[in-house]
C-alpha positions as CSV (number, residue, x, y, z in Angstrom):
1,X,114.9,81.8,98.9
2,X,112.2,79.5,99.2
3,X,108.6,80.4,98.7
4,X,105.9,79.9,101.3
5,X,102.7,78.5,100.3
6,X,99.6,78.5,102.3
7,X,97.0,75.7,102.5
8,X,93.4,75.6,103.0
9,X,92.2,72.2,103.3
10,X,88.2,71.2,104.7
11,X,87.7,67.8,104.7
12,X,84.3,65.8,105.1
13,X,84.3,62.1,106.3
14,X,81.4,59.9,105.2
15,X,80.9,57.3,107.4
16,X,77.4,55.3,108.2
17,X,74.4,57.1,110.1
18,X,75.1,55.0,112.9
19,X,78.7,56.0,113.3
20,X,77.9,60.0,112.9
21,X,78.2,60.5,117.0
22,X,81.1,58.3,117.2
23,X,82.9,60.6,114.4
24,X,82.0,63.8,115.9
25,X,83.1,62.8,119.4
26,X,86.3,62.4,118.0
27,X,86.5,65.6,115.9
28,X,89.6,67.6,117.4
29,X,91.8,64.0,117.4
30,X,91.0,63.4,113.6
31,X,91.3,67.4,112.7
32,X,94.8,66.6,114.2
33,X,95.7,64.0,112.1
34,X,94.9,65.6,109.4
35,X,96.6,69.1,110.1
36,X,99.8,67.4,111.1
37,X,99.7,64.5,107.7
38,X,99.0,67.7,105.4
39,X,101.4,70.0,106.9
40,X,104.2,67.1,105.9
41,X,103.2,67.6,102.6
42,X,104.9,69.8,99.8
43,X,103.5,72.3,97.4
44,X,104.8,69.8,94.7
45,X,103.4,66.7,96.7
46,X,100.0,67.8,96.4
47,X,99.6,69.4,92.3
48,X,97.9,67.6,90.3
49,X,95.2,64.7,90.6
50,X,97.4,62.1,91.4
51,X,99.3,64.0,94.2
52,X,95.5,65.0,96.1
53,X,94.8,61.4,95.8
54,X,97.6,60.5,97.5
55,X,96.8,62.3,100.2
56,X,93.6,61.1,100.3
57,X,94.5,57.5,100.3
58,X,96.9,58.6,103.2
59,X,94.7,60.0,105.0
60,X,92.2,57.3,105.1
61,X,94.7,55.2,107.0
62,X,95.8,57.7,109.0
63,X,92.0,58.3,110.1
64,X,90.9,54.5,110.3
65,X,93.3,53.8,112.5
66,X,91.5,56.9,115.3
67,X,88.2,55.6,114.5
68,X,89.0,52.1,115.0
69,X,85.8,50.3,114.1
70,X,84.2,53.1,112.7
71,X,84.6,52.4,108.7
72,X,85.5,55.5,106.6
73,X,83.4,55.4,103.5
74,X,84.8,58.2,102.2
75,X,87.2,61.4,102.0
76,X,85.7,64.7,100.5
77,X,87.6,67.5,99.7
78,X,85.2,70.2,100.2
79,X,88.3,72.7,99.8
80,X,91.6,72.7,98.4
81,X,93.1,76.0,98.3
82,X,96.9,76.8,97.9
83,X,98.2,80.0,97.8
């Protein structure tokens, strides 16, 4: 039988001053993306440094591409929680 393994993910997007509204206004589409790129992830696929960053990197594309000219500075990781 296969274990189940909950994820609690919070994610903060640095983006320039200017851009903040532009970000916000599109809140629920990018809490979608990343809800639906995390949830193809694995327990496995995320341990370990190299497997967060990989989501990271992921989502990064994954977000760019909603906020079109909006330039992603950063991902944070504000909590990572696996049960």
């Amino acid at each position: 039988r296969a274990s189940t393994r909950l994820l609690r993910l919070e994610v903060q997007l640095e983006v320039a001053e200017k851009d903040k509204s532009t970000i916000e206004s599109q809140q629920a589409r990018l809490k979608d993306t990343v809800l639906t790129l995390a949830s193809d992830y694995t327990w496995p696929d995320l341990e370990g440094l190299n497997g967060k960053n990989r989501l990271r990197d992921e989502l990064r594309v994954r977000l760019s591409e909603q906020t079109g000219e909006v330039p992603i500075r950063n991902i944070l990781f504000t909590q990572f929680v696996v049960q």
